[in-house]
C-alpha positions, 0 to 999 in steps of 0.5 A: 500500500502506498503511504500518501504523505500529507503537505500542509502549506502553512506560509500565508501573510494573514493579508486576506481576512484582515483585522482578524488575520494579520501579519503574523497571525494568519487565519490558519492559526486563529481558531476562526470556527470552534476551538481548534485553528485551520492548520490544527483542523487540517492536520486531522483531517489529513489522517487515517489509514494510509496516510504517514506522518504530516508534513507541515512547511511554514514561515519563519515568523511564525515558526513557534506558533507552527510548532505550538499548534502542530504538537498539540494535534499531530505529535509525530508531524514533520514541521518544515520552517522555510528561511524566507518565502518563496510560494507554493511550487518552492514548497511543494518541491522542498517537500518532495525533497524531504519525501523522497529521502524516506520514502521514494514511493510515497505520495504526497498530498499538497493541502493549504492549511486553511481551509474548511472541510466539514466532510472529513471522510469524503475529503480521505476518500478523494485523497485516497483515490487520487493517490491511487491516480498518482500511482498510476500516473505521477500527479493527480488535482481534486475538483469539487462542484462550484456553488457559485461563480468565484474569481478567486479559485482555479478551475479544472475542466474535466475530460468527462463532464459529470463523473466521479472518480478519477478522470483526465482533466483536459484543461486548468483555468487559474482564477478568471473573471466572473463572466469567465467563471460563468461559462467554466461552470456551464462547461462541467468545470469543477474549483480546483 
C-alpha cells in the first residue's frame, strides 16, 4: 500500500481576512470556527489509514506558533520552517525533497492549511483515490462542484463532464473573471 504523505502549506501573510488575520497571525492559526485553528483542523483531517506522518512547511515568523499548534494535534508531524518565502511550487518541491529521502514511493498530498472541510471522510476518500491516480500516473488535482461563480479559485475542466472518480482533466483555468467563471461552470468545470 502506498503511504500518501500529507503537505500542509502553512506560509500565508494573514493579508486576506484582515483585522482578524494579520501579519503574523494568519487565519490558519486563529481558531476562526470552534476551538481548534485551520492548520490544527487540517492536520486531522489529513489522517487515517494510509496516510504517514504530516508534513507541515511554514514561515519563519511564525515558526513557534507552527510548532505550538502542530504538537498539540499531530505529535509525530514533520514541521518544515522555510528561511524566507518563496510560494507554493518552492514548497511543494522542498517537500518532495524531504519525501523522497524516506520514502521514494510515497505520495504526497499538497493541502493549504486553511481551509474548511466539514466532510472529513469524503475529503480521505478523494485523497485516497487520487493517490491511487498518482500511482498510476505521477500527479493527480481534486475538483469539487462550484456553488457559485468565484474569481478567486482555479478551475479544472474535466475530460468527462459529470463523473466521479478519477478522470483526465483536459484543461486548468487559474482564477478568471466572473463572466469567465460563468461559462467554466456551464462547461462541467469543477474549483480546483
Amino acid at each position: 500500500m502506498t503511504t500518501i504523505i500529507p503537505v500542509v502549506l502553512c506560509g500565508g501573510t494573514g493579508t486576506r481576512l484582515w483585522p482578524v488575520s494579520r501579519e503574523g497571525m494568519a487565519k490558519q492559526l486563529l481558531p476562526i470556527v470552534g476551538d481548534e485553528t485551520l492548520l490544527q483542523m487540517t492536520l486531522r483531517r489529513a489522517a487515517g489509514e494510509g496516510f504517514g506522518p504530516p508534513m507541515v512547511i511554514g514561515a519563519y515568523a511564525v515558526r513557534f506558533t507552527i510548532r505550538e499548534q502542530v504538537q498539540a494535534v499531530a505529535p509525530g508531524a514533520r514541521v518544515v520552517i522555510e528561511p524566507a518565502r518563496r510560494d507554493t511550487m518552492a514548497a511543494v518541491a522542498l517537500a518532495a525533497a524531504i519525501a523522497a529521502v524516506a520514502d521514494p514511493d510515497a505520495v504526497l498530498a499538497v493541502m493549504p492549511s486553511d481551509h474548511l472541510i466539514r466532510e472529513a471522510d469524503a475529503f480521505r476518500a478523494a485523497i485516497r483515490t487520487a493517490a491511487a491516480a498518482v500511482a498510476a500516473s505521477g500527479v493527480a488535482v481534486i475538483g469539487v462542484a462550484p456553488t457559485e461563480p468565484a474569481t478567486g479559485y482555479g478551475y479544472i475542466k474535466p475530460a468527462v463532464k459529470g463523473t466521479h472518480g478519477a478522470v483526465k482533466v483536459l484543461r486548468f483555468v487559474e482564477k478568471p473573471d466572473e463572466e469567465t467563471a460563468h461559462r467554466l461552470i456551464a462547461d462541467g468545470c469543477l474549483w480546483n
